[in-house]
C-alpha positions as MATLAB code, in Angstrom:
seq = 'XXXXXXXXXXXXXXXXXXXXXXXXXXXXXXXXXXXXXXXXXXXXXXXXXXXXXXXXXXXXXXXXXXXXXXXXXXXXXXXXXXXXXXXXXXXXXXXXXXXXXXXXXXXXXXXXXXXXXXXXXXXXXXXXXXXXXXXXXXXXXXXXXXXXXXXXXXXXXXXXXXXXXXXXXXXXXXXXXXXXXXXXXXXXXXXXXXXXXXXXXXXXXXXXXXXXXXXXXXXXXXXXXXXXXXXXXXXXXXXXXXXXXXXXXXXXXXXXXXXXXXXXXXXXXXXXXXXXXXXXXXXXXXXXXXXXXXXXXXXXXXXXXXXXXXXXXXXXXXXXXXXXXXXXXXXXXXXXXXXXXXXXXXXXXXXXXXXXXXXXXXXXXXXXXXXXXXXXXXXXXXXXXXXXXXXXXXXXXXXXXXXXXXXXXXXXXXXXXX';
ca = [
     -21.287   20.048  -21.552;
     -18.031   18.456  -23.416;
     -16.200   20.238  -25.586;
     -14.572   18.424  -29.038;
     -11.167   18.095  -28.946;
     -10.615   20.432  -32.171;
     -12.561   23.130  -30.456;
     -10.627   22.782  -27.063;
      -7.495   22.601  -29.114;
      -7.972   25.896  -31.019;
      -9.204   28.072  -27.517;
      -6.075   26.676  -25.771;
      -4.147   27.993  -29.050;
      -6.023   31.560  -29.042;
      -5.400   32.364  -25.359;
      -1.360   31.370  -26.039;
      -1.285   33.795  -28.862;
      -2.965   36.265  -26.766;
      -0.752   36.218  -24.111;
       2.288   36.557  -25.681;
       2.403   39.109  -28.422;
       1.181   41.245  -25.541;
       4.443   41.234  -24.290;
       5.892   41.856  -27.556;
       3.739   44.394  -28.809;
       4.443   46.200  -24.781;
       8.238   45.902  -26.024;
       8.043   47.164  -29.290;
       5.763   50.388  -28.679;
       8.132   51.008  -25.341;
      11.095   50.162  -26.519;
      10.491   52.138  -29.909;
       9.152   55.387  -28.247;
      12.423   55.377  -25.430;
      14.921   55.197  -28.561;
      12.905   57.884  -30.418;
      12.815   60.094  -27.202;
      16.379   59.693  -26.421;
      17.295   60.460  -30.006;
      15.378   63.393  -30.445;
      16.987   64.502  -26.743;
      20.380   63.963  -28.144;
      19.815   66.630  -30.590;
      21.442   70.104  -30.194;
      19.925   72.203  -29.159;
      17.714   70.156  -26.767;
      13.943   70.284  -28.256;
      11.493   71.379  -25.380;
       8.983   69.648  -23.596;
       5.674   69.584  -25.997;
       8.245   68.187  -29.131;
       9.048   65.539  -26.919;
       5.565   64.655  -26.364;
       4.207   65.150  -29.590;
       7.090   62.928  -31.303;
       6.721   60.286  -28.238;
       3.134   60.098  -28.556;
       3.495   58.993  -32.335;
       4.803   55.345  -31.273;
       2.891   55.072  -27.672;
       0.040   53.611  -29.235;
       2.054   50.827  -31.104;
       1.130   49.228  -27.292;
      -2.291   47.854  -28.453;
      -1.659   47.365  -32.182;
      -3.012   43.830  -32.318;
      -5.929   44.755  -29.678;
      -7.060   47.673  -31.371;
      -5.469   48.302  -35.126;
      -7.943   51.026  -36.509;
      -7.436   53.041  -33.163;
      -3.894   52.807  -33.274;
      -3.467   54.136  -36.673;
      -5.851   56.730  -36.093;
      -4.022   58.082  -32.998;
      -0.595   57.768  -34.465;
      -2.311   59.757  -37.994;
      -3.131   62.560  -35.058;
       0.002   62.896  -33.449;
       1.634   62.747  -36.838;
      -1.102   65.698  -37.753;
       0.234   67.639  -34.160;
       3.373   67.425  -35.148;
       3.247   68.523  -38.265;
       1.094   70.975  -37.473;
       2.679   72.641  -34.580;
       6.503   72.385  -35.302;
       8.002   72.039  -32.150;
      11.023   70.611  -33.243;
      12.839   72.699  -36.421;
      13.691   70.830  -39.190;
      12.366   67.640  -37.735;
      10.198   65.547  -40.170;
       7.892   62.357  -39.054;
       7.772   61.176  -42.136;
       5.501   57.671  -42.763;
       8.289   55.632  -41.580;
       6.507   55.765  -38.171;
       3.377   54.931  -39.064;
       4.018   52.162  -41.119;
       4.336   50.275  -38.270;
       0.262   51.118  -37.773;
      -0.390   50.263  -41.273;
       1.067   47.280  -40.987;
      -1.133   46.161  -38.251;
      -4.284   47.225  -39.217;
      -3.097   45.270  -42.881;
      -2.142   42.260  -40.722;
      -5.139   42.061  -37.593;
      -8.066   43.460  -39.557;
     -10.462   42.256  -43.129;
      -9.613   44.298  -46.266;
     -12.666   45.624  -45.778;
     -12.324   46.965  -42.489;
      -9.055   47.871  -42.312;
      -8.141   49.563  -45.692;
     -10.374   52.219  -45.704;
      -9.059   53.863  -42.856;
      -5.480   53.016  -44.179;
      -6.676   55.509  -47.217;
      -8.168   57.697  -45.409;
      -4.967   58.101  -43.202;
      -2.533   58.250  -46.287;
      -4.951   60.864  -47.510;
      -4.450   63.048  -44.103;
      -0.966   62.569  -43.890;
      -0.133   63.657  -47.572;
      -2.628   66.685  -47.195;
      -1.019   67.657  -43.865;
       2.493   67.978  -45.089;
       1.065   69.433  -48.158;
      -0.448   72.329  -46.224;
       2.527   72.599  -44.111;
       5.006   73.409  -46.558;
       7.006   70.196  -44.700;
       7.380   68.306  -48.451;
       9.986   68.976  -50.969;
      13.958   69.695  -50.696;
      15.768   67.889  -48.409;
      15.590   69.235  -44.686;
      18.542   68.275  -42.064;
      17.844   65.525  -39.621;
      15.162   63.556  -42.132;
      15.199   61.057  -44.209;
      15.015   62.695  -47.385;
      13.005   63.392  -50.036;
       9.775   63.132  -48.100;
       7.238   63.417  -50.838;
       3.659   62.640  -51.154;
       4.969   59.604  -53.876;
       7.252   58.470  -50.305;
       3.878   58.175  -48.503;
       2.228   55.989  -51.263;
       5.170   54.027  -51.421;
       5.556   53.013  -47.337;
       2.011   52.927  -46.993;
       1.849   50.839  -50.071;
       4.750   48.229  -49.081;
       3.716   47.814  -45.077;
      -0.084   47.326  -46.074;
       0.807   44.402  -48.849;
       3.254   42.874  -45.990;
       0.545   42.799  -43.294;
      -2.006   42.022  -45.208;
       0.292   38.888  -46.742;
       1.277   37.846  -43.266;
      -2.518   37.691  -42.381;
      -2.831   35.378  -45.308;
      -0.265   33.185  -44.087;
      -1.304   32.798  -40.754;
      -5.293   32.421  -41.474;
      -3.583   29.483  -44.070;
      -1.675   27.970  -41.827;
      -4.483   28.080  -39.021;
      -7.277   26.044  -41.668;
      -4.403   23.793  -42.236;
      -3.810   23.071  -38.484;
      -7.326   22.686  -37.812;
      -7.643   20.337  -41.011;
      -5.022   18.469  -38.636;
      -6.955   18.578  -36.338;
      -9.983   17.432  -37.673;
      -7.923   14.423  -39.720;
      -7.130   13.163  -36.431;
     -10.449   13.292  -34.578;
     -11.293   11.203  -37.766;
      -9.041    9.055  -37.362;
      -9.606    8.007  -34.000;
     -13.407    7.736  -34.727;
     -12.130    5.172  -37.603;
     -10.158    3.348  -34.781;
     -13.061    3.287  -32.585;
     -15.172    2.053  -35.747;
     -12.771   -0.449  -36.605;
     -12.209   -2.136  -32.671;
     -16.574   -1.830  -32.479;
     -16.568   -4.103  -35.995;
     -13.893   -6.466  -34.544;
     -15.335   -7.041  -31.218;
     -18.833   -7.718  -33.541;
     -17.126   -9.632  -35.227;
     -15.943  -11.935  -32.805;
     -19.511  -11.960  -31.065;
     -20.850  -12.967  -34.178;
     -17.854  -16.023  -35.035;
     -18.669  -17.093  -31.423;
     -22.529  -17.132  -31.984;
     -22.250  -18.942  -35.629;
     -19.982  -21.583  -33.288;
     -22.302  -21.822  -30.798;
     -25.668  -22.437  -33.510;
     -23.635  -24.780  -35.367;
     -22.650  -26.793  -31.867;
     -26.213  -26.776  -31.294;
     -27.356  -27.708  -34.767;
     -24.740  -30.719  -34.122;
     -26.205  -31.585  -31.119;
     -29.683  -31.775  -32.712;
     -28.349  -34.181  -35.255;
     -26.485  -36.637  -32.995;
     -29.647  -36.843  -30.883;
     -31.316  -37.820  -34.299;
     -28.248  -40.593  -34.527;
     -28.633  -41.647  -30.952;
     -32.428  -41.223  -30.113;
     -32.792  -43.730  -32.730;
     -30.414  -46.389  -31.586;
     -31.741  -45.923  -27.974;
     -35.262  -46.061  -29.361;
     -34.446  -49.577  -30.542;
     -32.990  -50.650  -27.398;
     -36.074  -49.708  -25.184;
     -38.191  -51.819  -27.810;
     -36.307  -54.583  -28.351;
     -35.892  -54.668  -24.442;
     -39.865  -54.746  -24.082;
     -40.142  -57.050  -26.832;
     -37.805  -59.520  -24.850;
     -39.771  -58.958  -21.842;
     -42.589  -60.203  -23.760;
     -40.855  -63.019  -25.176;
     -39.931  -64.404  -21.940;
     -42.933  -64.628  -19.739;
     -40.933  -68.074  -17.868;
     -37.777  -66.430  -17.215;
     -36.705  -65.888  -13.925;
     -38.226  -62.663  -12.118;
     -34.521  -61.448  -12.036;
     -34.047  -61.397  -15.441;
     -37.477  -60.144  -16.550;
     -36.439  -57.249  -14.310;
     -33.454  -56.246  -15.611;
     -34.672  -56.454  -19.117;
     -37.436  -54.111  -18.060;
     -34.936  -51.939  -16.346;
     -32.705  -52.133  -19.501;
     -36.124  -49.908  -20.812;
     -36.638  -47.887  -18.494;
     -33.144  -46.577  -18.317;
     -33.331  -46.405  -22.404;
     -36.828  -44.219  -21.774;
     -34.685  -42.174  -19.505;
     -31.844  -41.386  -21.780;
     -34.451  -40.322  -24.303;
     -35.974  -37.995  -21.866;
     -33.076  -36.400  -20.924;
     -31.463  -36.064  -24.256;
     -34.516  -34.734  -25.335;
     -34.220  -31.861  -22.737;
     -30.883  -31.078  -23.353;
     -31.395  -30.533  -27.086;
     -33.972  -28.409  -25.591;
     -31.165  -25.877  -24.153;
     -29.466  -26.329  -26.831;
     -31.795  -25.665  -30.125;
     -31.802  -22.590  -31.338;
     -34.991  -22.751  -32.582;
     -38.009  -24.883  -32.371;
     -37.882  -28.043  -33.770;
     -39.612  -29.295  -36.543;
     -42.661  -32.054  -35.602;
     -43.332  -35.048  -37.530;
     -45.460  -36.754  -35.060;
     -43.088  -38.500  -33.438;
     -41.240  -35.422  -31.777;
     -38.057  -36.071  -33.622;
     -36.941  -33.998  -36.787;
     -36.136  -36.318  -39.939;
     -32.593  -37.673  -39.768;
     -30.635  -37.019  -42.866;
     -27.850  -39.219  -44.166;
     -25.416  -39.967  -47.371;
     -28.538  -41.881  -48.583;
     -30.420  -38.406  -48.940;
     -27.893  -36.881  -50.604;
     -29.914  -36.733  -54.552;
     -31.915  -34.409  -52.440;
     -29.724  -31.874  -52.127;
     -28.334  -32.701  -55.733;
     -31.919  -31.655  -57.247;
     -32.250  -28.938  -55.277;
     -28.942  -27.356  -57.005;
     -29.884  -28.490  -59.922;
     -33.378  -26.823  -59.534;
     -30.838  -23.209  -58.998;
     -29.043  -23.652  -62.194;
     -26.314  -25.624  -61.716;
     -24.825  -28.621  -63.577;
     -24.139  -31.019  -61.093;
     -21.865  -34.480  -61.214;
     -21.053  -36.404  -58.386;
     -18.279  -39.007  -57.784;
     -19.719  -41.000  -54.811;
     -18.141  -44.250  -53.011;
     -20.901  -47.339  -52.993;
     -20.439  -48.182  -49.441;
     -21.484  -44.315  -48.208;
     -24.632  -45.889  -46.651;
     -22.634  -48.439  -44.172;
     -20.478  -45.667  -42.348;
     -21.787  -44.624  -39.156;
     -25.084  -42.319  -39.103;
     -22.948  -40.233  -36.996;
     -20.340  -39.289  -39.812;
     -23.001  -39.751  -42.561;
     -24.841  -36.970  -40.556;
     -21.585  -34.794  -40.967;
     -20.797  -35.250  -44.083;
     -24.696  -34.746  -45.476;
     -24.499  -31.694  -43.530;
     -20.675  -30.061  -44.829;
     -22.049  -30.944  -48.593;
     -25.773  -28.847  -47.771;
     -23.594  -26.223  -46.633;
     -20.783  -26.386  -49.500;
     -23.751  -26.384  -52.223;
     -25.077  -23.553  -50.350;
     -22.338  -21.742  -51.063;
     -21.439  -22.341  -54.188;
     -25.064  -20.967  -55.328;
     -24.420  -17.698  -52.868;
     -20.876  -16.592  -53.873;
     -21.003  -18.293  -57.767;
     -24.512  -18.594  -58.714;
     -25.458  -21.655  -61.456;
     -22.198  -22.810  -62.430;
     -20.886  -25.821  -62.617;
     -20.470  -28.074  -59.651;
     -18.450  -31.309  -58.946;
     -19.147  -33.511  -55.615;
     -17.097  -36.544  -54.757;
     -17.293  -38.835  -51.476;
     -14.996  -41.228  -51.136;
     -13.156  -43.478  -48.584;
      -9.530  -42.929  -48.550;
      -8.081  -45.927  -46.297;
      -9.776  -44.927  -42.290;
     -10.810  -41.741  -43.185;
     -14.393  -40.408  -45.443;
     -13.319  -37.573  -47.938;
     -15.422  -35.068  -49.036;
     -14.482  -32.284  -51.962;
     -16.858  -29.628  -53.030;
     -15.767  -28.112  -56.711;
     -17.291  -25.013  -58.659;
     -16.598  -23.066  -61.584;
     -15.707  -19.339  -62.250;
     -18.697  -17.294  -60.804;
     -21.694  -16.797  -63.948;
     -21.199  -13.029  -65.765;
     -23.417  -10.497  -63.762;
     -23.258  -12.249  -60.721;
     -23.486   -9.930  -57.311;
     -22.976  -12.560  -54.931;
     -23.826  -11.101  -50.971;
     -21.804   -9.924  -48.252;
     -20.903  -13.559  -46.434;
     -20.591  -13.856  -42.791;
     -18.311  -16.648  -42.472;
     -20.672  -18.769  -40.374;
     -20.925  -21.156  -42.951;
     -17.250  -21.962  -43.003;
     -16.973  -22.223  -39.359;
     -19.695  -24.607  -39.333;
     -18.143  -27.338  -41.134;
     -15.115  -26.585  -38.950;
     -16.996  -27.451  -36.351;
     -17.916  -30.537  -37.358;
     -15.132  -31.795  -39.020;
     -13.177  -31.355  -35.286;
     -15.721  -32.971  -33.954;
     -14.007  -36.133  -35.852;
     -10.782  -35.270  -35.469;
     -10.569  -34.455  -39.165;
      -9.089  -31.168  -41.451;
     -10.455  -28.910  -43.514;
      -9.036  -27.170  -46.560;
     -10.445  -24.405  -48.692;
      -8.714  -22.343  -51.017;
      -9.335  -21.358  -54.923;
      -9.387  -23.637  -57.549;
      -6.443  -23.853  -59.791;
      -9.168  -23.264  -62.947;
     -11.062  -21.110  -61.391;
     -13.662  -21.464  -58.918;
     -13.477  -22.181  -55.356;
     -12.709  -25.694  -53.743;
     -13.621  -27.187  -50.273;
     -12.235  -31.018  -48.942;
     -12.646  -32.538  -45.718;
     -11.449  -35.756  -44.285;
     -13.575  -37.313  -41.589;
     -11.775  -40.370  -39.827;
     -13.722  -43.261  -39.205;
     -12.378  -43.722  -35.803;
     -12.917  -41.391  -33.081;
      -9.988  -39.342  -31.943;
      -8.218  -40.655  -28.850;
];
């Protein structure tokens, strides 16, 4: 089963604290109980063996403070008890500055709820023991003095509000580090989110490309299935025409429509890899061929949507070739198109014109209508007319307009590229 990152992160972080304050704690509750030991055996005269132990034994369990807090300070409140209790060293007071060191631990490693009960109920043993003892009150040699039950309150007091601030700290500074944490695996989901909506991206540009190629493919097979169309029957017509000509030529004319019959064939069954969708049948197999002579059409139908419509158009449109009038029908459907989806009814100005060897074609709208919402656009349409216009050889500019509005202009040439 995988484990998140943040999860992983925070287990390799736990053992590594683990490890090391072991050490630490090992030094401290060692280190604290040899200088005790060798403090209290500095003393003259030399305390005897059970004082050694009992005032040894009150830092021993400093060992396992982290481990086990609670236990700690309870074993370190019963040695302090012995101690007390027992007297084997004269004049020799524990005092709480000892077991602080518990307090602070159980303050610092364990909920307020856990952990200060038992820091009571040890304050409340310690005061009553030295109470009972007689051990409180004037100053007695080789103490820190005055040892009081207000001295107890006071230590106990001071190392529980450091622990218990320290575990504050730390349990901040651990949400913050896992927030981290967290931010980042975010963050690289974001990245991931971000390449996935490029690379669509990308598949979709190339599929919008490769409909539009094929959409331009269906439309110069309207421009040349008709032409070869009139080839093959003009060919048979002449074959008719010419029932005394020599056998040679009456075959080749014949040949002339067969080979025209062919083309038709095969262009047909290109398209047919090409088309992205099935063609549209008006008896003769062939979808209707638009041109610049159908363009009112597409004038009425934005008109129809709520747009005000002018148009600027050249007289000669319908002598260019059906090839570029094909275009050029097809970049204005498109630019109407939208001007309707990003503007809704606004105003619209067309204009086709010849500009020396080269067709122009500008698309104009006004500001977008109040309340319009217009959709989330895919960019297909745009590519589209790319598409087309490189097919000529031509350019394409789009940008704002300088009133408002967007504006689209394409030059066809009239000559193919060479």
């Amino acid at each position: 089963m995988n484990t998140h990152p943040t999860a992983a992160l925070r287990g390799a972080r736990r053992r590594l604290v683990t490890r090391r304050p072991w050490l630490t704690d090992l030094a401290l509750g060692g280190g604290l109980t040899a200088f005790d030991v060798l403090t209290l055996l500095s003393r003259e005269p030399a305390p005897g063996p059970v004082g050694v132990l009992l005032w040894g034994l009150q830092t021993v369990p400093l060992v396992w403070r982290r481990r086990r807090p609670r236990a700690v300070l309870c074993a370190m409140t019963a040695a302090f008890v012995a101690f007390e209790v027992v007297d084997p060293v004269p004049g020799k007071i524990p005092g709480p500055y000892l077991l602080v060191f518990a307090v602070y631990a159980v303050a610092r490693h364990t909920p307020v709820r856990a952990g200060l009960p038992w820091t009571v109920l040890s304050l409340l043993t310690a005061v009553t023991t030295d109470l009972l003892t007689g051990r409180t009150g004037p100053p007695q040699a080789g103490s820190v003095e005055p040892v009081t039950a207000t001295t107890f309150v006071v230590f106990y007091g001071a190392a529980w509000l450091v622990g218990y601030g320290r575990r504050r700290i730390v349990r901040q500074a651990d949400r913050l580090r896992d927030l981290n944490l967290r931010l980042g695996d975010a963050n690289a989901r974001l990245r991931d989110a971000n390449e996935r909506l490029r690379a669509e991206r990308e598949i979709n540009a190339r599929q919008a490309v490769v409909a539009e190629r094929a959409r331009i493919a269906r439309d110069l097979h309207d421009v040349v299935a008709h032409h070869v169309s009139a080839i093959a029957v003009q060919a048979r017509a002449t074959e008719e025409v010419l029932p005394d000509a020599p056998p040679d030529g009456r075959r080749g004319v014949a040949r002339i429509a067969e080979t025209a019959d062919t083309a038709l064939v095969e262009m047909r069954r290109i398209l047919g890899l090409l088309a992205a969708g099935p063609e549209r049948d008006d008896g003769s197999g062939l979808p209707p061929e638009p041109s610049l002579r159908h363009l009112d059409r597409l004038f009425a139908g934005a008109g129809a949507a709520g747009c005000r419509v002018t148009t600027a158009l050249d007289e000669t449109l319908g002598e260019l070739p059906p090839a570029l009038q094909v275009s050029a029908y097809r970049i204005v459907q498109e630019a109407l198109t939208n001007v309707l989806k990003h503007a809704g009814p606004t105003d619209v100005r067309v204009a086709l014109r010849l500009d020396g060897p080269a067709l122009t074609v500008a698309v104009e709208n006004g500001p977008p209508t109040a309340g319009h919402r217009p959709p989330p656009g895919s960019g297909r349409g745009l590519l589209g007319i790319r598409e087309r216009v490189a097919a000529f050889g031509g350019a394409v500019r789009t940008g704002p307009h300088p009133h408002g509005g967007w504006r689209l202009s394409a030059t066809l040439p009239l000559e193919a590229p060479v």
